[in-house]
C-alpha positions in Angstrom: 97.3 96.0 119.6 96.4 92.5 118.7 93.7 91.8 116.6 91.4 88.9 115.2 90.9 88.8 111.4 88.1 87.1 109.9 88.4 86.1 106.6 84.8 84.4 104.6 84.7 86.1 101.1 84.3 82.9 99.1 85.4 79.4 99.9 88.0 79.5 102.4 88.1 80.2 106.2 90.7 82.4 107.3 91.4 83.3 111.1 94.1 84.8 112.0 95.7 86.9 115.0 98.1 90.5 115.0 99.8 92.3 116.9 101.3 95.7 115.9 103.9 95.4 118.5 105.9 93.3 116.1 107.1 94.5 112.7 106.0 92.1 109.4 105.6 88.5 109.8 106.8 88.8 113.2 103.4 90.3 114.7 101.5 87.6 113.1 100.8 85.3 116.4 99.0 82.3 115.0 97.0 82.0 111.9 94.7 79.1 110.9 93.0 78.0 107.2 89.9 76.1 106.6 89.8 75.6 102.2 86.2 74.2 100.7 87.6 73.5 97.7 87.2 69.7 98.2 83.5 70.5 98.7 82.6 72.5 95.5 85.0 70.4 93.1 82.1 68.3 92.3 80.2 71.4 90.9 83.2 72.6 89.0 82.7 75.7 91.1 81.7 77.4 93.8 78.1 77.2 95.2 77.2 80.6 97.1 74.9 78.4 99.7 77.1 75.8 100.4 80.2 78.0 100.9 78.0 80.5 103.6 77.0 77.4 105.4 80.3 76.0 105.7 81.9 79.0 107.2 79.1 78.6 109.9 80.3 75.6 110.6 83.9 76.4 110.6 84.8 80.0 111.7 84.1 79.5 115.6 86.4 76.0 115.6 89.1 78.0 113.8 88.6 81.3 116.3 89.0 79.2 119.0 92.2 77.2 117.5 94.2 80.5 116.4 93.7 81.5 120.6 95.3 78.6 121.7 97.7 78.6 118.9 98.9 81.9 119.8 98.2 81.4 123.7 95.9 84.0 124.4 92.0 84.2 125.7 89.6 86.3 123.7 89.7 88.7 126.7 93.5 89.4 125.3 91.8 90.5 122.1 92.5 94.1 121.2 90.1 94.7 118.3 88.3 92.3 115.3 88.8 92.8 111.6 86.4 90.9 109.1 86.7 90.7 105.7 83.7 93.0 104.2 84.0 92.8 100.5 84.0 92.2 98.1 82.7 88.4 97.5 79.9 86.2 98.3 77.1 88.1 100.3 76.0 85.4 102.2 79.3 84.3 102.9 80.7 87.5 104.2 77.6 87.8 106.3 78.8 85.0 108.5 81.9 86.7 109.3 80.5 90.0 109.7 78.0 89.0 112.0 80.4 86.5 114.0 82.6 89.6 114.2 80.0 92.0 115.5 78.7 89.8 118.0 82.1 88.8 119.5 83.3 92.5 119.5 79.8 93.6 121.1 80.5 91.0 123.4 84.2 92.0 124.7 83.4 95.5 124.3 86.4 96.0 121.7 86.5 97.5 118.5 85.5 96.3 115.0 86.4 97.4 111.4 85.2 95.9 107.9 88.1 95.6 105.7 88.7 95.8 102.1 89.5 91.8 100.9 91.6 93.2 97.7 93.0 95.7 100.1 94.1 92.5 101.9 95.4 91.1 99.4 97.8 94.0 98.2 99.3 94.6 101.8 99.9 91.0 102.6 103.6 90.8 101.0 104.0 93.2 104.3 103.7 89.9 106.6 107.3 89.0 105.0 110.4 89.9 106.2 111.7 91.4 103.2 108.4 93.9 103.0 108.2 96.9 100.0 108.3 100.1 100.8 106.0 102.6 99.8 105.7 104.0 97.3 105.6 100.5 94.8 103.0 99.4 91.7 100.6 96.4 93.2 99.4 93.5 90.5 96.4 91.9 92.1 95.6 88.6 90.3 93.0 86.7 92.1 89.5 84.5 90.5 87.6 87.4 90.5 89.9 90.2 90.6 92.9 91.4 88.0 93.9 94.8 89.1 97.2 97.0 88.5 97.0 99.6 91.5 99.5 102.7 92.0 100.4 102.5 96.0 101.0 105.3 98.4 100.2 104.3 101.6 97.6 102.8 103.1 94.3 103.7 101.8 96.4 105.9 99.1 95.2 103.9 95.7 95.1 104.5 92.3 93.6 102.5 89.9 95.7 102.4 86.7 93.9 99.7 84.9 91.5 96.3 85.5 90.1 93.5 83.8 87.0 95.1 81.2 85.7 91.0 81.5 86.6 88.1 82.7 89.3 87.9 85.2 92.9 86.1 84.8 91.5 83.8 87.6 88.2 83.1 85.8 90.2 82.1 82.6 92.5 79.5 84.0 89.1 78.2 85.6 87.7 78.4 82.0 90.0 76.9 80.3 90.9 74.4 83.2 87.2 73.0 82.8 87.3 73.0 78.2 90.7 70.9 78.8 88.5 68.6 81.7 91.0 69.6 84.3 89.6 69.8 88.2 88.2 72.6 89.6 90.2 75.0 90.8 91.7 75.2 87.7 94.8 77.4 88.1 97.3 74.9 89.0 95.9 72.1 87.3 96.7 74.1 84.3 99.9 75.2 85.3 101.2 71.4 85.9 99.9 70.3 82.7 101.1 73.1 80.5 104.5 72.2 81.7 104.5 69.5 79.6 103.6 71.4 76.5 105.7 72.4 73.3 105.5 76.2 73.9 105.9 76.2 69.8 103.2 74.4 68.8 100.8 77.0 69.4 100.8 80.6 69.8 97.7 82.3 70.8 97.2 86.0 71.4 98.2 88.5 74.1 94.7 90.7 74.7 94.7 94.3 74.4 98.3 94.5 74.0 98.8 95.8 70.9 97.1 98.9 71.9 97.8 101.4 75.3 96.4 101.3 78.3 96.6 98.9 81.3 93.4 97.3 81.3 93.2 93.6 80.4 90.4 91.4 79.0 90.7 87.6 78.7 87.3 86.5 77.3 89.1 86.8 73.5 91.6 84.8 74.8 89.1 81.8 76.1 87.1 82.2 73.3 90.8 81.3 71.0 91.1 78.6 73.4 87.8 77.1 72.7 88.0 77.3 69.3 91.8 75.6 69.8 90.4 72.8 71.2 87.5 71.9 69.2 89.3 71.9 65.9 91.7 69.2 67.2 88.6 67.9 68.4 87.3 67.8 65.1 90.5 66.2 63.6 90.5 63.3 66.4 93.8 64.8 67.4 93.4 65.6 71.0 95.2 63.7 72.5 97.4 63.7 75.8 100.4 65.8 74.2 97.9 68.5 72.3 96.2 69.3 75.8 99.1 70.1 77.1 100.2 72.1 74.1 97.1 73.8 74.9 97.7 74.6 78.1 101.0 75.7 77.6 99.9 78.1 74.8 97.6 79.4 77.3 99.4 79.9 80.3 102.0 81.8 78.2 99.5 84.4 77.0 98.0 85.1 79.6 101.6 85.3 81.5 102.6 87.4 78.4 100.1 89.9 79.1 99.9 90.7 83.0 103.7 91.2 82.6 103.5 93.6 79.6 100.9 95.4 81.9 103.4 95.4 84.6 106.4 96.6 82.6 104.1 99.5 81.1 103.1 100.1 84.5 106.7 100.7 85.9 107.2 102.9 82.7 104.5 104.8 83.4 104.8 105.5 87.3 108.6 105.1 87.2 108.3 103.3 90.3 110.9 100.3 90.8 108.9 98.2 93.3 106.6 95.8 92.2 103.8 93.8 94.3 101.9 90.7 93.5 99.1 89.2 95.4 96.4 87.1 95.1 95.8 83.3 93.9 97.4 83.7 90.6 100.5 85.3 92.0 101.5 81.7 92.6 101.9 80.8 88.8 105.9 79.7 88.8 106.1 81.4 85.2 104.3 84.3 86.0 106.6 85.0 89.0 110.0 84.1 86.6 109.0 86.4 84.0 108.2 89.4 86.1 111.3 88.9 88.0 113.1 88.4 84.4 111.4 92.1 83.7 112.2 94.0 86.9 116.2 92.9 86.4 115.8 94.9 83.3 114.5 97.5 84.7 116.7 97.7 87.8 113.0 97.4 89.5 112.3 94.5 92.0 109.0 92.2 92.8 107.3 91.7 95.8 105.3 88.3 96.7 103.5 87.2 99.9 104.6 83.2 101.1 102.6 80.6 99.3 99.8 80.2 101.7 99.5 83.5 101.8 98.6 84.3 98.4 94.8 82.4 98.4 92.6 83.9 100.4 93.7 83.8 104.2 93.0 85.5 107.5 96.3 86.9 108.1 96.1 89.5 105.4 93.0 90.7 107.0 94.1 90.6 110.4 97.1 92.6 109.2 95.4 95.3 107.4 92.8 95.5 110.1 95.4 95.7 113.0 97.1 98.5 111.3 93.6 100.5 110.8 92.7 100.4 114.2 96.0 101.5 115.5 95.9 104.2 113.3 92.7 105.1 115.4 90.2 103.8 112.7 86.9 103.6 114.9 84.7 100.7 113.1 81.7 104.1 112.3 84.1 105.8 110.1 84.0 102.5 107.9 80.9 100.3 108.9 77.9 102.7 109.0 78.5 103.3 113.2 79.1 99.8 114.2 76.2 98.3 111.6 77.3 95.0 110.0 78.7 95.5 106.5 78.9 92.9 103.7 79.5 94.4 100.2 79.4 92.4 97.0 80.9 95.1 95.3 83.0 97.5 96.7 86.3 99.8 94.2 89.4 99.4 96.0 90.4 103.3 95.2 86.8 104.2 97.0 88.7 103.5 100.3 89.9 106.1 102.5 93.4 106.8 104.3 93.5 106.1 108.1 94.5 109.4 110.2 98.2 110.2 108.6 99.5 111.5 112.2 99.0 107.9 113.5 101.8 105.7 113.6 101.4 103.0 110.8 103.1 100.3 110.7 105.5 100.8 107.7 109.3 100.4 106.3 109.6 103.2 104.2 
């Protein structure tokens, strides 16, 4: 089965094409990215209007370039997967309705899909895939989730963000240390430059049990931080990166004391991380540092795989509707769906006598 995935959440355009008669990576047959970053940096953010208007513009280019990438006419198309929350209304609008009318057109099927749900399944595009059963971190802008995996559509919550996600604090603290928007990796580059002694701030929620985060404390400490060195003329160059180092190390303290509580508590030994954060060099050396002790191993999807992207959609949605997912059971019977918010664990397993793409 190949299918089309449509990807329009936020501020990239993702298209990208599957087919399920190739295992992992191997069934992905083109894939193509469109990022607005470049647009919104001037606002220090992302403007809803601007981002719905640019996947107008783009999503139809990129459909057409993933069909000639991967040598096929939409008349080869199988089925159509579009991301359906959660994210920007507006923006997931555009790729709803672009899916709907292209599938009404070719008289194939069409299936909303879960973006987070994207997200955790898209280490399964790499050739070293988890099994099931494994422990998901999803760490994306809006997002920070620890999710006890199954199967497909088998999700348990074990704990999320109570405030701002990890995401939305490197953003934060990106923009109080007058880094560029996004601020993730401008954080990341500058902290490693920082004495990691200078300053030590503090590791949310950690010090009690549970494996739900919180990060607001923690940008509040780093605001505070900065404007008492403001105060004393002292920052400078070196102290900003201090900063940042101090930051990047708490908050890559805490999702890996989630994780290892999370292992503890499942006894599972397989770890997955996805999402934009899951590209943070000392997140990824620390968690792998963890799992070695714990005769456990971690999971990542490929670097351009980790941002938002249409092959994680395309994936997920390929392996729905070969598990004979018809698009009623999940879009209202063929109505367009564009959820803001939508709970991962509401989602519902595909038929379990199908045959699901898996390597357990």
């Amino acid at each position: 089965m190949r299918v089309l995935g449509i990807e329009t959440s936020c501020d990239e355009t993702g298209v990208a094409i599957y087919d399920t008669a190739y295992p992992g990576g191997d069934g992905l047959l083109a894939d193509a990215l469109y990022s607005q970053i470049a647009m919104h940096a001037e606002y220090g953010g992302v403007v809803p209007e601007l981002a719905s208007r640019d996947h107008t513009r783009k999503l139809l280019p990129l459909v057409e370039q993933v069909l000639h990438d991967a040598r096929l006419t939409r008349q080869d198309l199988d089925g159509i997967a579009y991301t359906a929350g959660p994210g920007l209304v507006g923006a997931l609008m555009v790729g709803a309705a672009t899916a709907h009318g292209m599938a009404r057109a070719l008289n194939i099927p069409v299936l909303g899909v879960h973006h987070m749900e994207g997200h955790l399944l898209a280490p399964m595009l790499e050739s070293e895939a988890p099994d099931f059963p494994f422990v998901a971190l999803l760490v994306s802008g809006g997002h920070t989730q620890l999710v006890a995996v199954e199967g497909i559509g088998h999700y348990q919550l074990l704990g999320e963000s109570v405030d701002d996600a990890a995401g939305e604090a490197f953003d934060k603290a990106a923009k109080m240390l007058d880094l560029p928007y996004p601020g993730g990796p401008h954080v990341a580059r500058l902290a490693e430059q920082g004495d990691p002694k200078r300053f030590r701030f503090p590791r949310p929620m950690t010090d009690r049990p549970g494996l739900d985060f919180s990060f607001s404390g923690l940008k509040t400490h780093t605001l505070t931080a900065i404007r008492e060195l403001e105060a004393k003329g002292a920052l400078d160059e070196q102290a900003r990166a201090d900063v940042a180092r101090a930051f990047e190390e708490a908050v890559v303290d805490t999702l890996v004391i989630k994780c290892r509580r999370a292992l503890d508590q499942t006894g599972l030994k397989r770890i997955v991380m996805a999402g934009g954060v899951s590209a943070n060099t000392r997140l990824r050396e620390r968690l792998a540092t963890e799992c070695a002790k714990r005769h456990a191993r971690a999971y990542y999807p490929r670097g351009r795989f980790c941002t938002d992207n249409g092959a994680m959609i395309a994936y997920v949605g390929a392996q729905r509707l070969a598990a004979g997912e018809a698009a009623g059971e999940r879009d209202d019977a063929g109505q367009m769906r564009a959820t803001p918010r939508w709970p991962l664990d509401q989602l519902s397993a595909p038929n379990a006598d199908a045959d699901i793409e898996s390597n357990a």
